[in-house]
C-alpha positions in Angstrom: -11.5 -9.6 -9.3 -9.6 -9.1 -12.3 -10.5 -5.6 -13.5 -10.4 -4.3 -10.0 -6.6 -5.5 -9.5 -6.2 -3.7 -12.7 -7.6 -0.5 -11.8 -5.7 -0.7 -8.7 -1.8 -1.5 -10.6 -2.6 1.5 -12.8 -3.2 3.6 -9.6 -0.3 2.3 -7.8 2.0 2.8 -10.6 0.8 5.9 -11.8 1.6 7.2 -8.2 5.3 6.3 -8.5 5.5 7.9 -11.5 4.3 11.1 -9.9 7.0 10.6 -7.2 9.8 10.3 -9.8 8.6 13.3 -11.0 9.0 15.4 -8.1 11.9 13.8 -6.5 13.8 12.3 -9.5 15.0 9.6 -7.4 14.2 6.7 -6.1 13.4 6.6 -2.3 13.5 3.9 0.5 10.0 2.2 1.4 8.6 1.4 4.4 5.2 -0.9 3.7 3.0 -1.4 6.9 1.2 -5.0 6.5 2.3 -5.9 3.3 0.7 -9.2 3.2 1.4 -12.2 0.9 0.2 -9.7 -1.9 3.2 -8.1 -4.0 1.2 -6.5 -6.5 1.4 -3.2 -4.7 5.3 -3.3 -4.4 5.7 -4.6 -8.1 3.5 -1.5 -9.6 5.4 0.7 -7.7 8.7 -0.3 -7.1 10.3 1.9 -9.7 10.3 4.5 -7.4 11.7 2.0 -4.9 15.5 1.8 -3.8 15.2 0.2 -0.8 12.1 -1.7 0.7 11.2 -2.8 4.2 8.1 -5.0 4.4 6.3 -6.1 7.5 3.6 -8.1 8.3 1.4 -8.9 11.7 0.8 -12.6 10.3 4.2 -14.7 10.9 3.1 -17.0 8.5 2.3 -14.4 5.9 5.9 -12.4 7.2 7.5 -16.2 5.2 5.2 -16.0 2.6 6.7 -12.7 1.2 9.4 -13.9 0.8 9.2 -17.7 0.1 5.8 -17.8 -2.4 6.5 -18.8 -5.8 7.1 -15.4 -7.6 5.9 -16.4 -11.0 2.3 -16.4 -9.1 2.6 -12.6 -10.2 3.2 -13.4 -13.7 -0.2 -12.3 -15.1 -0.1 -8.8 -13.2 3.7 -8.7 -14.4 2.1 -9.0 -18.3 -0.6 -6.7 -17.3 2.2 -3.8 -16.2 4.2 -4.4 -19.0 1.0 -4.1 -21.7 -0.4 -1.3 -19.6 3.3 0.9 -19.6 5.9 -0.4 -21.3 8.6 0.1 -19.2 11.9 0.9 -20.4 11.8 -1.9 -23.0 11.5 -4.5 -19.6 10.3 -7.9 -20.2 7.7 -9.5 -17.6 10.6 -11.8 -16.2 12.8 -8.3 -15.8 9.7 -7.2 -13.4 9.6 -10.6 -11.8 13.4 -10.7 -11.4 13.1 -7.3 -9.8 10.4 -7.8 -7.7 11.9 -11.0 -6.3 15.3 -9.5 -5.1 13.3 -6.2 -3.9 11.1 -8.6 -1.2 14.3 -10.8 0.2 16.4 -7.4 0.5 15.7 -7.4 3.9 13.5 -9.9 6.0 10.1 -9.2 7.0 9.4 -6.9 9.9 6.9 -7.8 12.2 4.2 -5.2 13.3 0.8 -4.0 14.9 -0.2 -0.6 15.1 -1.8 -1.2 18.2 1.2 -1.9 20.0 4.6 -0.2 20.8 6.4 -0.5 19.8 4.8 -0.5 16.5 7.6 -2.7 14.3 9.4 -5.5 16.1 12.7 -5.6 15.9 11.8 -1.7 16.8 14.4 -0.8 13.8 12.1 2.0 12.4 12.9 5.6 13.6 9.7 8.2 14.0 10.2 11.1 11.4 12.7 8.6 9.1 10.5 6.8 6.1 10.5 8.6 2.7 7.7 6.7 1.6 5.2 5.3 3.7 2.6 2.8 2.1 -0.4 0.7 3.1 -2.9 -1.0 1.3 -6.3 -1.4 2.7 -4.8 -1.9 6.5 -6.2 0.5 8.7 -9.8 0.6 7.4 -10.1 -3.1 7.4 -8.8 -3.9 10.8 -11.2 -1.0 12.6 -14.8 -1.4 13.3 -15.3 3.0 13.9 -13.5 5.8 12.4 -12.5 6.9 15.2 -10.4 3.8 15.5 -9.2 3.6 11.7 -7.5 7.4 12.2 -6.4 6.7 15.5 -3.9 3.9 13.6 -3.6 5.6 11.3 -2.0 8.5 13.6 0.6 6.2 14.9 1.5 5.4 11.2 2.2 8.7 9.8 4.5 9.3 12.5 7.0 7.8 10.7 6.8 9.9 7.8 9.6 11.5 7.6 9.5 15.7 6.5 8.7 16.2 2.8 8.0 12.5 3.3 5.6 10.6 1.1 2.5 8.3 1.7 0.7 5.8 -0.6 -3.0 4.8 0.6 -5.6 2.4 -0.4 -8.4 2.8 1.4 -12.4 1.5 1.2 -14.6 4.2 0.9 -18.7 4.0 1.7 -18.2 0.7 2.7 -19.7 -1.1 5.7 -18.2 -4.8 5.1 -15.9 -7.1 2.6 -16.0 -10.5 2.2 -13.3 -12.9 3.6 -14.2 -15.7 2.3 -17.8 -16.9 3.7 -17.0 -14.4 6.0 -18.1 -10.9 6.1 -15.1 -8.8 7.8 -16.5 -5.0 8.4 -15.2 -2.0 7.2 -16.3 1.4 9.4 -18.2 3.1 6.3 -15.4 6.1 5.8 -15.9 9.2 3.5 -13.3 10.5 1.9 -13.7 13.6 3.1 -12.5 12.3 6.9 -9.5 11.8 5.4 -9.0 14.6 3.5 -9.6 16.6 7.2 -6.8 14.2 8.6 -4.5 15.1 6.1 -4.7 18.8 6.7 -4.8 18.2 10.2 -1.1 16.8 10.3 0.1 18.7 7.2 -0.3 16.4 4.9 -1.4 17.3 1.2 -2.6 15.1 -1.3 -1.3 15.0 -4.5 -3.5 12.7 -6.5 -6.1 10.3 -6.0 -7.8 7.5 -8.4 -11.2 6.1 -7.5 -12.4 2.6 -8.1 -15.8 2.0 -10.3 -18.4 0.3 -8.9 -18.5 -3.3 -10.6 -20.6 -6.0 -10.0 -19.8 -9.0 -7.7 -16.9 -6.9 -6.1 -16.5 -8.7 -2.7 -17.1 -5.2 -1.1 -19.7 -2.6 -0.9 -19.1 1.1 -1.3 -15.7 1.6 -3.5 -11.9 2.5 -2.8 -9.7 5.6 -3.2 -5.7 5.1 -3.5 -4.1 8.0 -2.2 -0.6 10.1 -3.1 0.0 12.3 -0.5 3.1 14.1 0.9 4.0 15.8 4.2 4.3 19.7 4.2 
């Protein structure tokens, strides 16, 4: 859906202007199941030196870096219209964006293995920004499960590190395509208490609106957070 990819670019992007503010750099990203979506990286890569992707699918681990880029186009012209950036053109974002994915190749990982990332080339304690978009609670069927992953994740989080989360919130399902995949009906207040409970703070958080036809129940939460 349109306006929900929207919502969600502003989020992600507003988030790495939050980190620029705080660090006034640009920090080195480590992105747990990235995917064949770039969206995510493309709102928020300029707070992005270095990237490492990673994928459990090896098919999508070659599609990050093979898929026609210009398939981003529309998102690129809804970034630019949304923030003008720096006087940059959607082909400067699409230019970007394509030597940011092939910088290094694709990493392949499970959470519910160790080790985690294969080659095992990611140190605990080392990632200045840690992101994942909608992995963890749409991969586990309790809570229990989704912060247990989740756990092993944040390891890697390096001190004063950063994380970026999407998340589905109050939802019990999503729809792949005539498929319902579920989704273990988390509050946001379980993370919040999983934050604090590994000294992690958030620092913002954007909420989706309900809209109708959305291929999930409940809503989502994206958030900023950074370790103590």
């Amino acid at each position: 859906m349109w306006q929900d990819n929207v919502e969600l670019l502003s989020a992600y992007f507003l988030a790495a202007e939050k980190i620029l503010d705080h660090e006034d750099r640009r920090l080195s990203l480590v992105d747990i199941s990235t995917g064949p979506c770039l969206a995510p990286l493309m709102a928020t890569m300029r707070c992005i030196d270095h990237a490492q992707l990673s994928d459990f699918d090896q098919s999508n681990r070659e599609r990050i870096v093979t898929s026609d880029i210009q398939y981003w186009r529309e998102y690129a012209k809804e970034l630019v219209r949304l923030f003008p950036i720096q006087n940059l053109s959607a082909d400067d974002l699409l230019i970007q964006l394509d030597l940011l994915r092939k910088e290094r190749e694709p990493l392949n990982v499970d959470l519910r293995r160790s080790p985690i990332f294969f080659p095992d080339i990611v140190g605990l304690q080392s990632v200045e920004l840690l992101s994942m978009h909608f992995v963890v609670d749409s991969i586990s069927r309790t809570a229990e499960e989704c912060f247990e992953l989740l756990s092993k994740a944040v390891e890697f989080m390096s001190p004063r590190g950063w994380l970026l989360l999407s998340a589905l919130i109050g939802s019990e399902g999503w729809q792949l395509g005539d498929e319902t995949e579920p989704s273990p009906n988390l509050a946001e207040t379980q993370f919040d208490e999983f934050f604090e409970k590994h000294s992690i703070e958030v620092v913002t958080r954007a909420r989706s609106v309900h809209k109708p036809k959305q291929i999930y129940d409940g809503c989502w939460t994206v958030f900023l957070a950074k370790r103590r």
